[in-house]
VOPAGU-2260 file (C-alpha; in pm, 1 decimal, decimal comma):
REM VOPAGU-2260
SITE   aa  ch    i         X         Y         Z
SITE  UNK   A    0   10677,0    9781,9    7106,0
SITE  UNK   A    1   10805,4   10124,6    7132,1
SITE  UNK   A    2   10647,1   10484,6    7280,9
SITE  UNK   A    3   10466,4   10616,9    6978,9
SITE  UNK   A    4   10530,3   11013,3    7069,1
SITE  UNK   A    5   10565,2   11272,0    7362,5
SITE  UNK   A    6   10908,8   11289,2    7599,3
SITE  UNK   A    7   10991,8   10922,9    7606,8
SITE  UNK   A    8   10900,4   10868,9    7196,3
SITE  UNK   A    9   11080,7   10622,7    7015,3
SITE  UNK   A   10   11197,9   10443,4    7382,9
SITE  UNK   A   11   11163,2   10038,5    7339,8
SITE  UNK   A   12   10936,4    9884,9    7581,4
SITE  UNK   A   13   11025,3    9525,7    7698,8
SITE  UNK   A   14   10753,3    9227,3    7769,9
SITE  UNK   A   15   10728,5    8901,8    7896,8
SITE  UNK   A   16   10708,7    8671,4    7631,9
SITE  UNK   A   17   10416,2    8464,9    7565,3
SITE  UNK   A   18   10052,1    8574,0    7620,9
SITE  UNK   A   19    9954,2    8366,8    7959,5
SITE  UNK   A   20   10063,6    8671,2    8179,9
SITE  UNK   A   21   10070,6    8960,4    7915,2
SITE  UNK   A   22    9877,0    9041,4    7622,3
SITE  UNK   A   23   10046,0    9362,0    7477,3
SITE  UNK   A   24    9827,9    9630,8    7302,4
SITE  UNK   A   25    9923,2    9613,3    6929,9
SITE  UNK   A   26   10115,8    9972,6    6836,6
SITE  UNK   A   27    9819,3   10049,1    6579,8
SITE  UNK   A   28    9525,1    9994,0    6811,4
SITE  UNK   A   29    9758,7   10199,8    7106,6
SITE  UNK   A   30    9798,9   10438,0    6828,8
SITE  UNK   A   31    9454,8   10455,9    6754,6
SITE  UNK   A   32    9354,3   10474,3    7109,9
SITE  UNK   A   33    9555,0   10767,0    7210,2
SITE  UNK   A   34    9460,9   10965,2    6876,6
SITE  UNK   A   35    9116,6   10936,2    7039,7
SITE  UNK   A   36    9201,9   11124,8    7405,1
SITE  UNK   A   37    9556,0   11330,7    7280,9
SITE  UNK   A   38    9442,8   11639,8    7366,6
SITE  UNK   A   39    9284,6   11530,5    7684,3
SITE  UNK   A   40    9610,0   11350,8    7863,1
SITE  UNK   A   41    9812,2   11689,5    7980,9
SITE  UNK   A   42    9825,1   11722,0    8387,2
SITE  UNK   A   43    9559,1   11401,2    8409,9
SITE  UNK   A   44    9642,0   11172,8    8722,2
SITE  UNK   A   45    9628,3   10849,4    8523,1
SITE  UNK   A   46    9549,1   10466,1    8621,2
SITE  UNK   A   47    9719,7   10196,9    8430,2
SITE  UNK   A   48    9465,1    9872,2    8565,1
SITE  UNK   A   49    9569,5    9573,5    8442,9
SITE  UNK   A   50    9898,2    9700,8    8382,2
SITE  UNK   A   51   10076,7    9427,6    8220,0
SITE  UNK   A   52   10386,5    9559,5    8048,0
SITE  UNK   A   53   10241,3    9917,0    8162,0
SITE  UNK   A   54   10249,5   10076,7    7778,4
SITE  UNK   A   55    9948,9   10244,9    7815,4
SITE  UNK   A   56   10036,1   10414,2    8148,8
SITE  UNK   A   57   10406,2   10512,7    7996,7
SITE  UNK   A   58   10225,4   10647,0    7664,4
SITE  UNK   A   59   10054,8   10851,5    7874,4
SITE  UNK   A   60   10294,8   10969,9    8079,6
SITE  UNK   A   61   10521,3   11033,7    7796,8
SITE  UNK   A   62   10233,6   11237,1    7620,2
SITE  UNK   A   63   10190,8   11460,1    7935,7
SITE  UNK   A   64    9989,2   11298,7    8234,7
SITE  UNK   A   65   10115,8   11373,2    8584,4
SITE  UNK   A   66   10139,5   11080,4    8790,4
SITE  UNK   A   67   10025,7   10724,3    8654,5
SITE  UNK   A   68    9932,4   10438,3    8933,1
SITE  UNK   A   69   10037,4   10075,3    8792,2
SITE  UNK   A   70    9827,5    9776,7    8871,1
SITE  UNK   A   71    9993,6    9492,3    8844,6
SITE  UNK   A   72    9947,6    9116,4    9017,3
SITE  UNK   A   73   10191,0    8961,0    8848,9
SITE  UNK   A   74   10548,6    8999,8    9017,7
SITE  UNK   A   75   10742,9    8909,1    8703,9
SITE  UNK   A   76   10538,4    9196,2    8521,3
SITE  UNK   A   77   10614,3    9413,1    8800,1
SITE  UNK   A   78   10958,4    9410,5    8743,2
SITE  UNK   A   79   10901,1    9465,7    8376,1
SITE  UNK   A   80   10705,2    9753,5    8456,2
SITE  UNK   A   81   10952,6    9899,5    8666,8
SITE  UNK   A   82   11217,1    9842,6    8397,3
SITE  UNK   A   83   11022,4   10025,2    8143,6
SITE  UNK   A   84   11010,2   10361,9    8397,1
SITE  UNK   A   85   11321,8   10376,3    8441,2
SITE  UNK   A   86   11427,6   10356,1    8056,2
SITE  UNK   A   87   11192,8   10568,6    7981,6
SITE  UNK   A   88   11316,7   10855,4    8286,2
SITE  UNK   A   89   10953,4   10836,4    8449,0
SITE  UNK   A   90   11010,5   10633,6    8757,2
SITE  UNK   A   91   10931,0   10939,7    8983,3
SITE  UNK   A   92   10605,9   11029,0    8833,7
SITE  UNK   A   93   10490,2   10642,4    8881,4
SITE  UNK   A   94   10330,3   10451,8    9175,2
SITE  UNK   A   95   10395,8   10045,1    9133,1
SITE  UNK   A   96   10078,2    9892,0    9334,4
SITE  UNK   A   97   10132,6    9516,3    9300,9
SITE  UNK   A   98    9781,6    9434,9    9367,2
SITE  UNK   A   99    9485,4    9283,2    9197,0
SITE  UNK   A  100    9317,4    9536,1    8991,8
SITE  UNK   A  101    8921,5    9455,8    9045,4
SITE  UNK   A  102    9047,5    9481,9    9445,6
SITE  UNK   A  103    9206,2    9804,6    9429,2
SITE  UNK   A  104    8934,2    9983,5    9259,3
SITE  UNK   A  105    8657,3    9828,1    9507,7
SITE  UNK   A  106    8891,3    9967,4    9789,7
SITE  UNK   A  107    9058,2   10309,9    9710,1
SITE  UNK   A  108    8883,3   10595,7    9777,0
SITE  UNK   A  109    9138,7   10831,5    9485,1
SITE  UNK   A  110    9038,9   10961,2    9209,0
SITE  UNK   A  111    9172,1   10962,9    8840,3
SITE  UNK   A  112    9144,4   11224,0    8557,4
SITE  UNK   A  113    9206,3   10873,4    8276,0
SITE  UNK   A  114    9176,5   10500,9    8378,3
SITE  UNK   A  115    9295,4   10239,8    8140,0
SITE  UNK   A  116    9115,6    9910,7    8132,9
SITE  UNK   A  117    9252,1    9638,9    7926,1
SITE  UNK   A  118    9203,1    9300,7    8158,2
SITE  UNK   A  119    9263,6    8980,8    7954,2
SITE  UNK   A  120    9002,2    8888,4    7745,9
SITE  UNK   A  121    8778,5    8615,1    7775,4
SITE  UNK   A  122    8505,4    8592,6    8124,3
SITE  UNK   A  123    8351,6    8941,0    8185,6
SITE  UNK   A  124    8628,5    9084,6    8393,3
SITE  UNK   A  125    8596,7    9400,6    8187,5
SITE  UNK   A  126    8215,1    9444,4    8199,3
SITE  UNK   A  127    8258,7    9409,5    8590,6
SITE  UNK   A  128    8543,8    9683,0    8612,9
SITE  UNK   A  129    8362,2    9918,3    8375,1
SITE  UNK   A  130    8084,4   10044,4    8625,0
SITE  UNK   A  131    8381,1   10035,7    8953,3
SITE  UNK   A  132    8587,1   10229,1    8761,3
SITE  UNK   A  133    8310,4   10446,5    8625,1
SITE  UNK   A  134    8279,7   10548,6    8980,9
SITE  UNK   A  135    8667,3   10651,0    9011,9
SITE  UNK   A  136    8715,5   10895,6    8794,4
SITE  UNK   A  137    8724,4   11275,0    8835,8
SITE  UNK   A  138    8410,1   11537,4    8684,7
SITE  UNK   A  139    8495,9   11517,1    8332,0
SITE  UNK   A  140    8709,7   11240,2    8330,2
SITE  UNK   A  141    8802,3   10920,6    8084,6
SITE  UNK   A  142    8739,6   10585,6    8100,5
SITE  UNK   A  143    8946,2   10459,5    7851,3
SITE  UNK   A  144    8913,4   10014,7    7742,6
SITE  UNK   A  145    9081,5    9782,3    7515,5
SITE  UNK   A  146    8822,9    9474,3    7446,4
SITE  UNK   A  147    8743,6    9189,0    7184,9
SITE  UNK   A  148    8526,7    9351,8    6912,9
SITE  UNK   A  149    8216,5    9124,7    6954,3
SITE  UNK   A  150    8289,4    9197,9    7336,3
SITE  UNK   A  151    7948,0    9386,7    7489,2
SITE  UNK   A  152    7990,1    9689,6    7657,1
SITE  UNK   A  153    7750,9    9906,4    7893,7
SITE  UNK   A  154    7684,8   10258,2    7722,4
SITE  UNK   A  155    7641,6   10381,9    8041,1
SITE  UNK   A  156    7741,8   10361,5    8419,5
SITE  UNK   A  157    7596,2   10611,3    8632,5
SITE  UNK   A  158    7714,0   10939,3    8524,9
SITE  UNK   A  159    7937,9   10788,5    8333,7
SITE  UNK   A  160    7847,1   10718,6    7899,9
SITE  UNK   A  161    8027,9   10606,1    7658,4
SITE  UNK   A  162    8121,0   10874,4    7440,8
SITE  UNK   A  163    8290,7   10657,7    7110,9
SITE  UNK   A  164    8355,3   10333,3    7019,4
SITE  UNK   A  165    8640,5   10256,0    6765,4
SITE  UNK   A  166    8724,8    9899,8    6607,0
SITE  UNK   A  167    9029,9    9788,3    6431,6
SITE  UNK   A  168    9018,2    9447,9    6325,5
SITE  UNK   A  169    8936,6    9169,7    6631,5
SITE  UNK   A  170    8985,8    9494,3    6873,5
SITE  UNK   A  171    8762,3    9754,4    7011,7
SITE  UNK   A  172    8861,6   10061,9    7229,7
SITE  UNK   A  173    8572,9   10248,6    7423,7
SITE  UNK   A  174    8600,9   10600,9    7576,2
SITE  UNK   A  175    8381,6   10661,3    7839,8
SITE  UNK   A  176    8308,5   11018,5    7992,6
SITE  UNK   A  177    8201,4   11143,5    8357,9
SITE  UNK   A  178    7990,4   11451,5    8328,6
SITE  UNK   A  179    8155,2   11721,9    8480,8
């Protein structure tokens, strides 16, 4: 697993082994996921929910974002996280927040230009963090979530819709919208 493009491209990312705390983002949906927002990443306070070896974050820092928050519970996953930053030179433009994801967003009152959802599969944790994130994001910003392709999604939370689904094999990424 490496950073597809931007500053840190080409920088190997390191992960736990096993799938019981991580489930890495395969490099073609990732790639296929940030096709779908690249020119909407640039300046974008991100969230990283669910943070897990915090790829998605990095790729978006790497491709331009301004500050990413990782959500993490796992302490182990933490660490890997905070590995990652640092080989990748983005430690200072990163907030580590070992806390449970569905938690934090019920609680903080900030605001993010692109959240990341990719809980593990299986349950509904990502139908339930869809509309709480929804209602985190900045005018005009993206909701962006990994999920199982026969996984169903709302098409719209709020003021939030979904503006394009894409599937690649057992995989599905949504991008949700706020109106502006």
């Amino acid at each position: 697993m490496r950073v597809i493009t931007g500053s840190a491209r080409g920088v190997p990312l390191a992960t736990l082994p096993g799938e019981e705390t991580v489930r890495p983002t395969s490099q073609r949906v990732k790639e296929a996921m940030f096709s779908a927002i690249q020119f909407e990443i640039a300046g974008r306070a991100a969230l990283d929910a669910f943070a897990g070896s915090g790829q998605l974050g990095i790729e978006a820092l790497s491709r331009g974002a301004a500050s990413c928050v990782f959500l993490e519970q796992d302490a182990k996953a933490m660490k890997m996280i905070a590995k990652n930053l640092e080989r990748c030179k983005m430690a200072e433009k990163a907030k580590l927040m070992p806390a449970e994801a569905m938690q934090y967003l019920r609680r903080t009152v900030d605001r993010f230009g692109l959240i990341f959802l990719d809980p593990p599969y299986g349950g509904d944790l990502l139908g339930q963090a869809i509309p709480i994130a929804a209602q985190r994001l900045e005018p005009g910003g993206l909701l962006v979530c990994e999920a199982n392709a026969r996984e169903s999604l709302p098409e719209q939370c709020g003021d939030t819709a979904l503006r394009k689904e894409y599937k690649h094999g057992r995989t599905k990424i949504c991008v949700y919208q706020r109106d502006e």
